[in-house]
C-alpha positions in Angstrom: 0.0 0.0 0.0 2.5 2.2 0.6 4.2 1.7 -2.6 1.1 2.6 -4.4 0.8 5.6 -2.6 4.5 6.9 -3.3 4.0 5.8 -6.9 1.5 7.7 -6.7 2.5 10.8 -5.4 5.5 10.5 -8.1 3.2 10.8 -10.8 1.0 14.0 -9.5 5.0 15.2 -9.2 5.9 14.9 -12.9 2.2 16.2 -14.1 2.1 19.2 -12.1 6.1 19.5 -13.4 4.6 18.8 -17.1 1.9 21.8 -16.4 3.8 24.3 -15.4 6.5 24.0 -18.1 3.6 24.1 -20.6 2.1 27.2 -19.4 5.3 28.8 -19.3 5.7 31.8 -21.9 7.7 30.9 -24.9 10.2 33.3 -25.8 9.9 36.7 -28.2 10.9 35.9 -31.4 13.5 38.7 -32.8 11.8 41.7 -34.0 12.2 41.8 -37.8 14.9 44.1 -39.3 14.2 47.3 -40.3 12.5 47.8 -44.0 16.4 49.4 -45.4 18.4 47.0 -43.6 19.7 44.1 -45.9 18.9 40.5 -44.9 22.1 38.8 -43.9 20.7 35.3 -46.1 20.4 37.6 -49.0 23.9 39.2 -49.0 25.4 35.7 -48.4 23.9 34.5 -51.4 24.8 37.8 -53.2 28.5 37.0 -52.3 28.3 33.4 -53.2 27.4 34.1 -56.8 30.1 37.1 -57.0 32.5 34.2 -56.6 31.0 31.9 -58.7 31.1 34.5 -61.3 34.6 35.2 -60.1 35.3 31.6 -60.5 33.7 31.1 -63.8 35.8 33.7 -65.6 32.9 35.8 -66.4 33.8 39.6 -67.5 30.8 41.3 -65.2 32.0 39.6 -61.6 33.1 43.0 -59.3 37.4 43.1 -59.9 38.0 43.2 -56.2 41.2 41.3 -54.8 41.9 40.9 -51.4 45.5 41.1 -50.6 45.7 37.2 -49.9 44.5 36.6 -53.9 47.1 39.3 -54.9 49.9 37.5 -53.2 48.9 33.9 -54.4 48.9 35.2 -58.0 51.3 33.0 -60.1 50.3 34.4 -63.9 51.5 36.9 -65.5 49.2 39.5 -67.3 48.9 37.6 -70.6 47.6 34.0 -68.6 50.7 32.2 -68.5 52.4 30.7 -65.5 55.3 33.0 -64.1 58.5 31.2 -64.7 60.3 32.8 -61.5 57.5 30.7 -59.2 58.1 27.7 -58.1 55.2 24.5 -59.0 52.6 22.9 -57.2 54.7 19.9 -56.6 58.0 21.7 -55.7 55.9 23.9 -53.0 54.3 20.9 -51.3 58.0 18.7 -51.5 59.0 22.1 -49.4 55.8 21.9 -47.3 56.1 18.1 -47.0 59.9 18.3 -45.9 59.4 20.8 -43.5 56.9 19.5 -41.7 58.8 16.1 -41.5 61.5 18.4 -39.9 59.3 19.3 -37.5 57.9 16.0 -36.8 61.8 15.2 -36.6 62.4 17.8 -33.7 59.3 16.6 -31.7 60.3 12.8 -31.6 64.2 13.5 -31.0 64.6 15.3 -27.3 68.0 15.6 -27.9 67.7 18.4 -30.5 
């Protein structure tokens, strides 16, 4: 009897637990933005296809490098590969052997 009684108990418990969280107010959504301001989804897609333009070689993509791009540039103005830079495969040979160096230094605690 006394089981019954505390199983009992348990369950008014976890329906008057289940009532209140029910009636409890849910939360404001967030007030819409203001009729000029740009939706952020928008200019995300906007900039997605300015670099798929970018990407596809198309002649009315906006001409705007950032500093990184500039630096990375390996062709001259006429489209060909500069000479003076090194390849694909000797930059990642350099990567490659560096960070075995590294890897070197780490397992040796003598260096």
């Amino acid at each position: 009897m006394r089981r019954l009684i505390g199983w009992m108990a348990g369950l008014a418990g976890v329906a008057a637990l289940a009532k209140l969280l029910h009636k409890r107010p849910q939360p404001a959504l967030p007030p819409a933005q203001a009729a000029g301001g740009d939706d952020p989804a928008e200019e995300l897609r906007r900039k997605l296809a300015e670099a798929r333009a970018t990407a596809a070689g198309t002649p009315e993509a906006p001409t705007t490098e950032s500093p990184a791009a500039a630096e990375t540039e390996t062709e001259t103005e006429t489209g060909e590969p500069d000479p003076a830079s090194p390849s694909i495969e000797d930059r990642r040979a350099d990567v490659h052997a560096r960070a075995q160096a590294a890897i070197d230094a780490m397992r040796d605690p003598d260096e």
